[in-house]
C-alpha positions in Angstrom: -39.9 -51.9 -165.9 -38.1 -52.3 -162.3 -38.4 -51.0 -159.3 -35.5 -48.6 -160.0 -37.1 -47.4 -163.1 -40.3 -46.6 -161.1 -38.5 -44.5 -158.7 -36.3 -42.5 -160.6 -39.8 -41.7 -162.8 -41.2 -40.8 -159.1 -37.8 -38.6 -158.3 -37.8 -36.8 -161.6 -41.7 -35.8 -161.3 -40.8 -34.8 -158.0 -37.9 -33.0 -158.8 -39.8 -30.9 -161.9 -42.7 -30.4 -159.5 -40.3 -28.9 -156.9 -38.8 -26.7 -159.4 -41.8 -25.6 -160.9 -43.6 -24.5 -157.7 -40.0 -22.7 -156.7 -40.4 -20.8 -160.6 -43.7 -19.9 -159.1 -43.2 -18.7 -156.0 -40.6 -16.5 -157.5 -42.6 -15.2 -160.6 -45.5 -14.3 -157.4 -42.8 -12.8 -155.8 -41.9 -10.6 -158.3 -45.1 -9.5 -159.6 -46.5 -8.4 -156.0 -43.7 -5.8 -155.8 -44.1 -4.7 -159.2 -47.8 -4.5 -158.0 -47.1 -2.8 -155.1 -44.8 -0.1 -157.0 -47.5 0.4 -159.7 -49.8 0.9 -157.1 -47.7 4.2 -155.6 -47.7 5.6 -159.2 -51.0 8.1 -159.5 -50.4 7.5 -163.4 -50.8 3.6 -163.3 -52.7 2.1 -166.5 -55.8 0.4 -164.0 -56.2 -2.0 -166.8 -52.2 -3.6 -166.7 -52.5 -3.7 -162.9 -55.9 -5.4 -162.8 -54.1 -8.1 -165.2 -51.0 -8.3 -163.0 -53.0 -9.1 -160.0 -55.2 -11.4 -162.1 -52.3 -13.1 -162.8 -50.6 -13.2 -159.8 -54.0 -15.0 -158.6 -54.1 -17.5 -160.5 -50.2 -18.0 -159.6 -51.3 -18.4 -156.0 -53.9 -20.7 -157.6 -51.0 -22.9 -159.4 -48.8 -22.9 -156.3 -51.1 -24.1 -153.7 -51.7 -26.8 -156.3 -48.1 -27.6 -156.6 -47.8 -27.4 -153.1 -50.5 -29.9 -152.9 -49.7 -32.2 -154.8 -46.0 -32.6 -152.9 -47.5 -33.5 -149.4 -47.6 -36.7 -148.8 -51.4 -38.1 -148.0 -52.0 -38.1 -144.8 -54.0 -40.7 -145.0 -52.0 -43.0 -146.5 
């Protein structure tokens, strides 16, 4: 494998990471105003909106991950 084959490996991984972490942010986007909308209802099912937030958590979880994972070491 060369040197070019390395990199584009390292541009593609980099490039999926990107987009996934973008997917993310969007998806925790979306669910904290559905959240937030639910939440005004006084007929909200309290057992849909605890797993919305539950999984809006554990997006946050996945994104600061992602995010993470794409800054460079600083010590390095």
């Amino acid at each position: 494998m060369t040197g070019n084959d390395d990199n584009d490996k390292v541009d593609r991984e980099l490039f999926r990471n990107v987009e996934k972490l973008r997917l993310l942010r969007i998806e925790h986007r979306d669910l904290d105003e559905i959240i937030s909308r639910l939440s005004m209802d006084i007929h909200v099912d309290e057992i849909q909106l605890k797993r919305l937030k539950k999984r809006k958590l554990i997006l946050k979880d996945q994104i600061e991950r992602y995010s993470s994972e794409l800054i460079p070491d600083l010590n390095a």
